[in-house]
C-alpha positions in Angstrom: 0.0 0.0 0.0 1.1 3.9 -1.0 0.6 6.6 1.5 0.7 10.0 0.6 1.1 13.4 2.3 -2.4 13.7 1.4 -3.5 10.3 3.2 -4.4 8.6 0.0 -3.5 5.1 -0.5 -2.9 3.0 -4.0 -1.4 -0.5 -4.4 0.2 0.0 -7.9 3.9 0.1 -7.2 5.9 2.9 -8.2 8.8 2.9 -10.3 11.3 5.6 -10.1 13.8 6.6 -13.0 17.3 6.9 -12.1 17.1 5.3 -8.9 19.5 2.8 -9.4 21.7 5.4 -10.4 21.4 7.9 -6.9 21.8 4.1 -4.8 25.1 3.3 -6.2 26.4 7.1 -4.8 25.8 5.5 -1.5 27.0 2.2 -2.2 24.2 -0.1 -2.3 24.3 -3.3 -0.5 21.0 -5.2 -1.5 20.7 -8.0 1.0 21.0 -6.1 3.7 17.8 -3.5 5.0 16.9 -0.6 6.1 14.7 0.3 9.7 12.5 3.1 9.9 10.0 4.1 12.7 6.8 6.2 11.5 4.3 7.5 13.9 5.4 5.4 16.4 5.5 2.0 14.3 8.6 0.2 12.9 9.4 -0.6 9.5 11.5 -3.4 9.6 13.6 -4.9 7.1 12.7 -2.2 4.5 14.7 -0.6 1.8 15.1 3.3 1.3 14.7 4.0 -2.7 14.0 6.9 -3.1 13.0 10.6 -1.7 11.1 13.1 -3.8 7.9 16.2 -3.0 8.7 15.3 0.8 8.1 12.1 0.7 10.2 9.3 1.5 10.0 6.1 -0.4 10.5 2.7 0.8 10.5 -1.2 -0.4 8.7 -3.5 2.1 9.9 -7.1 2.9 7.0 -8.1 0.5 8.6 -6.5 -1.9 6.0 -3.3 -2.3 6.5 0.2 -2.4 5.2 2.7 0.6 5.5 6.7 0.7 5.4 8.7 3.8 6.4 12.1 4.4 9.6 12.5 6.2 8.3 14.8 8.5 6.7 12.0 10.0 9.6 9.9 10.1 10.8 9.3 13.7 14.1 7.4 13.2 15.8 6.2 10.1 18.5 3.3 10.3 20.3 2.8 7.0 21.6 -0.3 6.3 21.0 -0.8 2.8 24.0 1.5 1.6 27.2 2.0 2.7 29.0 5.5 3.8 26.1 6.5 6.3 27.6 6.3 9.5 27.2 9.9 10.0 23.8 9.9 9.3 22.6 7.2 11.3 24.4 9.2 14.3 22.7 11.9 14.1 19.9 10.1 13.6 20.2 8.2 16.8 21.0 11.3 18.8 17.7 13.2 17.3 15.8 10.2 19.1 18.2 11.2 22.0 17.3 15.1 21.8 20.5 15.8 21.5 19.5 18.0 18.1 22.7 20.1 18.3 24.9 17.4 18.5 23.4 16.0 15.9 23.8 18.9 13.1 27.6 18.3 12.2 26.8 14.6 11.6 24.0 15.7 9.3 26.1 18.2 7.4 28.7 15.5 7.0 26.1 13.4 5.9 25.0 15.9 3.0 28.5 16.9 2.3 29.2 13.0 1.3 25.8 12.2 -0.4 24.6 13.0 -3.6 21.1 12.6 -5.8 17.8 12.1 -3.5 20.0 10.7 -0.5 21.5 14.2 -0.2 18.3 16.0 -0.5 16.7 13.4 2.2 19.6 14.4 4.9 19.0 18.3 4.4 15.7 18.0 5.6 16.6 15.9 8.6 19.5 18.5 8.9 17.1 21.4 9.0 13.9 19.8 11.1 17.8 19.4 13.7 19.1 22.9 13.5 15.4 24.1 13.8 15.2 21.7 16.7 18.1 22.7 18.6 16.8 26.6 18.5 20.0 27.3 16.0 17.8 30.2 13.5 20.7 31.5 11.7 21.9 27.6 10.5 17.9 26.6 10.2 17.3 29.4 7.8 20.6 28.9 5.6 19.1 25.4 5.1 15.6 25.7 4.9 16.4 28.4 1.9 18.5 25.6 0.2 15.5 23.1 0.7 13.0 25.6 -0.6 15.1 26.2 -3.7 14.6 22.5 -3.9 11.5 21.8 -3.3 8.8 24.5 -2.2 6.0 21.8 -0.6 8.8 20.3 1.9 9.6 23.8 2.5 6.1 25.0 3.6 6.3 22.2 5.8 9.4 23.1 7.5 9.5 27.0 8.3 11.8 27.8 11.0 9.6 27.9 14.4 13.2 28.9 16.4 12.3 32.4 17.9 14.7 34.9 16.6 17.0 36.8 18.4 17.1 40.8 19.6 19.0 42.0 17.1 22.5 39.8 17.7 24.7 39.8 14.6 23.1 36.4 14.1 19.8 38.2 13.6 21.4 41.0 11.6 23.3 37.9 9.4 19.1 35.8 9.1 18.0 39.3 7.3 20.1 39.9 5.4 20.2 36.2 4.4 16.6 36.4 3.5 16.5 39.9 2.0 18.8 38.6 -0.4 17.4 35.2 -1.1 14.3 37.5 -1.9 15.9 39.3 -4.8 17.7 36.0 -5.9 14.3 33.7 -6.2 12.9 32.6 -9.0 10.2 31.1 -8.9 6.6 32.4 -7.7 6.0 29.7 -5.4 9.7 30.0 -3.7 9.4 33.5 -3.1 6.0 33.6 -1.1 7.6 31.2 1.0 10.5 33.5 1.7 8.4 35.9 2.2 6.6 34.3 4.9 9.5 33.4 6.6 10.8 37.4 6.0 7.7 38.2 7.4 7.8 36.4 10.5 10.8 36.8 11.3 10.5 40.5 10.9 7.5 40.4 13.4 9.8 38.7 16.3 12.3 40.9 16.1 10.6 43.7 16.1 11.8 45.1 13.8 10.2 48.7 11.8 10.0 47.4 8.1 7.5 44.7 9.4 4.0 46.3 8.7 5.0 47.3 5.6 5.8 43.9 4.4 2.4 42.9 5.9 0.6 44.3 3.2 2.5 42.3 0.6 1.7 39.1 3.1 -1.9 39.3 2.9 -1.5 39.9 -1.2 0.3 36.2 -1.4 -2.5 34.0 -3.1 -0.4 31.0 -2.2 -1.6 27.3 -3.7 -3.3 25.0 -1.7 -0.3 22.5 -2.0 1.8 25.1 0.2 -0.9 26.2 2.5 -0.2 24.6 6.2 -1.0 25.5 9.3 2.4 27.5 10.0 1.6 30.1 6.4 -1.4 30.3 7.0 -0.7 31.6 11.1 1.9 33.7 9.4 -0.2 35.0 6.6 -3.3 35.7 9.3 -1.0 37.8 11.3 -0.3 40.3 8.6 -3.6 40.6 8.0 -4.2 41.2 12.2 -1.2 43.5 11.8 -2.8 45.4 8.6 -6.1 46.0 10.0 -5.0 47.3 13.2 -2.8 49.7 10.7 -6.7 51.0 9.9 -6.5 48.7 6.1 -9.7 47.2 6.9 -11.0 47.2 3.4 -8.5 46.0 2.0 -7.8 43.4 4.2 -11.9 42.4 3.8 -11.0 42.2 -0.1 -7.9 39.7 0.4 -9.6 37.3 3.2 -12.5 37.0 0.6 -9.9 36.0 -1.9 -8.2 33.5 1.0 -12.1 32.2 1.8 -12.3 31.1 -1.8 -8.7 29.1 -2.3 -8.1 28.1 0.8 -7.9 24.3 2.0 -11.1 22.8 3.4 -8.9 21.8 6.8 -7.7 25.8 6.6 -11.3 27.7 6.3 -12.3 27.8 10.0 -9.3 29.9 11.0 -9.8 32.0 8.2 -13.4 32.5 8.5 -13.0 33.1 12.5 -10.6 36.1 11.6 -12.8 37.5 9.1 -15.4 37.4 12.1 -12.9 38.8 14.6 -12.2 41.9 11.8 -16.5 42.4 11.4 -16.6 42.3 15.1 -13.9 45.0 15.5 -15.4 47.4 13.0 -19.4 47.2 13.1 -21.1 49.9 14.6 -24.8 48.5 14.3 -26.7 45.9 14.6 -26.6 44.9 11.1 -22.5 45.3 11.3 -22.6 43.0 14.1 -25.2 40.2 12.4 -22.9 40.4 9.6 -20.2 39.5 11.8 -22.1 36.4 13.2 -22.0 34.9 10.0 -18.4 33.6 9.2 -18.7 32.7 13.2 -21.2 30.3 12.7 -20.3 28.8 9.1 -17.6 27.7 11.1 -20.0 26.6 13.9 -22.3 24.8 11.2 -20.1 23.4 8.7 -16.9 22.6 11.2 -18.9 21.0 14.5 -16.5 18.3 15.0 -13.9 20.8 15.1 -12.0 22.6 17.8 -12.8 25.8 16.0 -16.2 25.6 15.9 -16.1 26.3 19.9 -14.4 29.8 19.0 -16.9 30.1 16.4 -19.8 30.6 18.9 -18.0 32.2 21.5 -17.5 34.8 18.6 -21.0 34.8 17.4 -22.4 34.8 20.7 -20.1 38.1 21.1 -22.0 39.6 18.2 -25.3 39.1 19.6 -24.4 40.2 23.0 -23.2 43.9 21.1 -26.7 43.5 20.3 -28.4 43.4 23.1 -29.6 39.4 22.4 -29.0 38.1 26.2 -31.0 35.1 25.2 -29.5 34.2 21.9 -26.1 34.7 23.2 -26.5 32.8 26.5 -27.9 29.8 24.2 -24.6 30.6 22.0 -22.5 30.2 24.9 -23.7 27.0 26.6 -23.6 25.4 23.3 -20.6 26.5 23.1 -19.6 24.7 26.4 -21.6 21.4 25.2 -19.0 20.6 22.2 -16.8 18.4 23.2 -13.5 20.0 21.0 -14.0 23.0 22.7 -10.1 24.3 23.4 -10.4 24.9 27.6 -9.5 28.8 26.9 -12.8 29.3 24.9 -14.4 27.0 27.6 -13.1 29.2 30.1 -14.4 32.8 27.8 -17.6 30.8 27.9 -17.6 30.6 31.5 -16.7 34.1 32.5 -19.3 35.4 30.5 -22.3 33.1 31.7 -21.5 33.9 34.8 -22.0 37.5 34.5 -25.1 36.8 32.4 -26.1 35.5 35.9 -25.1 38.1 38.0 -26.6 40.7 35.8 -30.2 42.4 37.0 -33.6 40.8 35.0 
């Protein structure tokens, strides 16, 4: 059986041009195996053939082929090819979490490779450096990577908070400013961008808002949308309609509404609800504002964010003066079993003054 990033699942094998050619750079030894642990179960006696889009590809015992993406690769043992000694200690030590002892490995390990091995032991090299909080190394290899291959990339943006203004910090912008004039391709520079972006924002630094407003013009594809752009890419827009760009903002969250991933739409529907809320002045302003809030509640009830989603409409309806609807809101709001305990807790707070209030 295939797995992809996606979940999906085939049984027609897949046959890879050239791979023979990339195994022999690492000296292949094929009676001998390769061990792999992903999500917490091991692959034994499989064979590492190949590494392409993030995904890693192996043979099985049974003589199948298997993709998974090597982000959710726990441990990799290589025993299949010869010259890997570096990077099966480093990846031993990354089960250890001893991350920054295991970066010079890795870079040995990338040095000595070539083909798909080498572009398999960047990554685990960058998920390390990113691990051991090292921003200045992370970013020099995630910009290699993305050059490479822009879904792995979006995967895999540098979550090590950034320093206050060090020469390390001073060496990241300037890294990234550059890259940014260098990049060629479309999909490659949003990324940078994103990454520009954020690490603009934790540095405080004064250019920030005005790369915001090229942030919330990225119409990234869906392949590249995760969870970490699409927090980076909602924060320029937070940051660009405190800066009084409401409008505009409005205009490119509609655009975001209608590209974005299906898994994606609740957060950006509950900050188009959060922006209505911040800017109505009547009831019909407020009403309006509801409405995103409670798509979300609707259409996304087995989902954390539905919680938020009536907390937020039950918000709207309090501006309002609906005590009844929003105290209906609220307790339904408490009654979902996702509900995140800080919503729970919002819930609460506000019931409880319902209560205390005079009829």
């Amino acid at each position: 059986m295939r797995r992809t990033r996606q979940g999906v699942t085939a049984s027609t094998p897949t046959v890879r041009v050239g791979v023979c050619a990339a195994l022999l750079l690492w000296g292949v030894q094929p009676l001998r195996a390769d061990e792999l642990v992903v999500e917490g179960k091991t692959l034994h006696r499989a064979q590492v053939i190949g590494y392409s889009d993030g995904d890693i590809e192996i043979r099985t015992s049974s003589g199948e082929t298997d993709r998974f993406p090597l982000t959710d690769v726990e441990f990799i043992l290589l025993d299949s090819v010869t010259g890997v000694a570096d990077f099966n200690q480093a990846e031993e030590l990354m089960v250890k979490r001893q991350a920054a002892q295991a970066i010079e490995r890795y870079e040995r390990a990338v040095r000595a490779a070539r083909g798909f091995w080498a572009s398999m032991a960047r990554v685990r090299l960058l998920m390390a450096a990113d691990a051991a909080g090292d921003l200045e190394r992370a970013v020099r290899v995630w910009l290699d990577v993305a050059a490479e291959d822009a879904r792995t990339a979006a995967d895999l943006l540098p979550h090590t908070e950034a320093g206050e203004r060090d020469p390390a910090s001073r060496r990241t912008q300037k890294r990234l400013e550059k890259a940014l004039e260098e990049a060629s391709g479309s999909e490659t520079r949003a990324l940078i961008l994103l990454v520009y972006y954020d690490f603009l924002q934790r540095t405080s630094d004064a250019s920030a808002p005005t790369v915001a407003a090229d942030v919330t013009r990225l119409n990234l594809p869906a392949s590249l949308m995760t969870a970490r752009t699409l927090a980076i890419q909602l924060a320029a827009f937070e940051a660009e309609a405190g800066a009084q760009h409401g409008d505009a903002v409005l205009t490119a969250l509609e655009t975001l509404i209608a590209t974005a991933p299906e898994a994606h739409l609740p957060e950006v529907l509950l900050m188009k609800s959060r922006l209505l809320l911040a800017t109505a002045k009547d009831t019909r302003g407020f009403m309006l504002a509801a409405l995103p809030a409670m798509r979300v509640a609707i259409h996304f009830a087995g989902s954390p964010a539905a919680g938020e989603g009536l907390l937020l409409a039950a918000e709207a309806h309090q501006r309002c003066g609906r005590a009844t609807d929003e105290e209906l809101l609220l307790r339904e709001c408490l009654r979902l079993k996702e509900t995140p305990e800080r919503v729970r807790e919002a819930a609460r707070a506000r019931l409880a003054e319902l209560a205390s209030e005079p009829e």
